[in-house]
N, C-alpha and C positions, 0 to 999 in steps of 0.2 A: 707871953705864951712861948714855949717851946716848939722848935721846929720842928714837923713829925719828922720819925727816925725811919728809917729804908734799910731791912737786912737786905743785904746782898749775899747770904747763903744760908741755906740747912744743909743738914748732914746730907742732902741729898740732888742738891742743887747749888749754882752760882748764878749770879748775873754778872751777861759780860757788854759793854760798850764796843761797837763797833768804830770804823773811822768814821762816820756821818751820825754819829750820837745815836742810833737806832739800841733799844735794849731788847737781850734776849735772856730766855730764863733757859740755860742749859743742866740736862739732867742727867744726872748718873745711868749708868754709866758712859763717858765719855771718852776719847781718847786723847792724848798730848803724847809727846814728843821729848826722850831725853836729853836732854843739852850738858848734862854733866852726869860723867860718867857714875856710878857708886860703887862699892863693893857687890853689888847686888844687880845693877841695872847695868845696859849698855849706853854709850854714846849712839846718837841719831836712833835706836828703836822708838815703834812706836808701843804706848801702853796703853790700857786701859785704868779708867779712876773707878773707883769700888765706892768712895764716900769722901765725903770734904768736911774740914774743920777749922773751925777759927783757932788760934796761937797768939797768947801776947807776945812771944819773942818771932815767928816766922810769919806773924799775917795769919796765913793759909797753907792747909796742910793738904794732900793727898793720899788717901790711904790707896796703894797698890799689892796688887799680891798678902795682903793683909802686912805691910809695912808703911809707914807714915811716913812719908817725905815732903820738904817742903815746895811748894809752888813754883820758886825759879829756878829747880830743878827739870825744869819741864816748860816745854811750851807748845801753849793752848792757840791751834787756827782754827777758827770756827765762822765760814763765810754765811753773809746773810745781808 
């Protein structure tokens, strides 16, 4: 028997892991934090996520401003 499978996103949500294993279904739109700078974005602003997507080469995408960027671009605090 296969072991049931767990998305951990739609176009409209993520699950994220907190430090004490608690899970939370976070929903667009959300905001994160840019940690590298782009042609387009600043260092340290904060943004908002429009829509998320899976990537075979980046994992997960962030769609901002109607531009795709990948995930560690950014980072997600979200206390709970």
């Amino acid at each position: 028997m296969d072991p049931p499978k767990i998305k951990y996103l739609d176009n409209s949500s993520i699950m994220v892991i907190n430090n004490y294993g608690k899970l939370r279904q976070l929903f667009v739109p959300f905001r994160v934090q840019v940690v590298h700078a782009t042609p387009t974005l600043v260092k340290d602003v904060w943004v908002y996520v429009e829509e998320v997507r899976e990537h075979e080469k980046y994992l997960l995408l962030y769609r901002i401003a109607n531009s795709w960027w990948p995930y560690y671009v950014f980072r997600l605090h979200v206390d709970f």
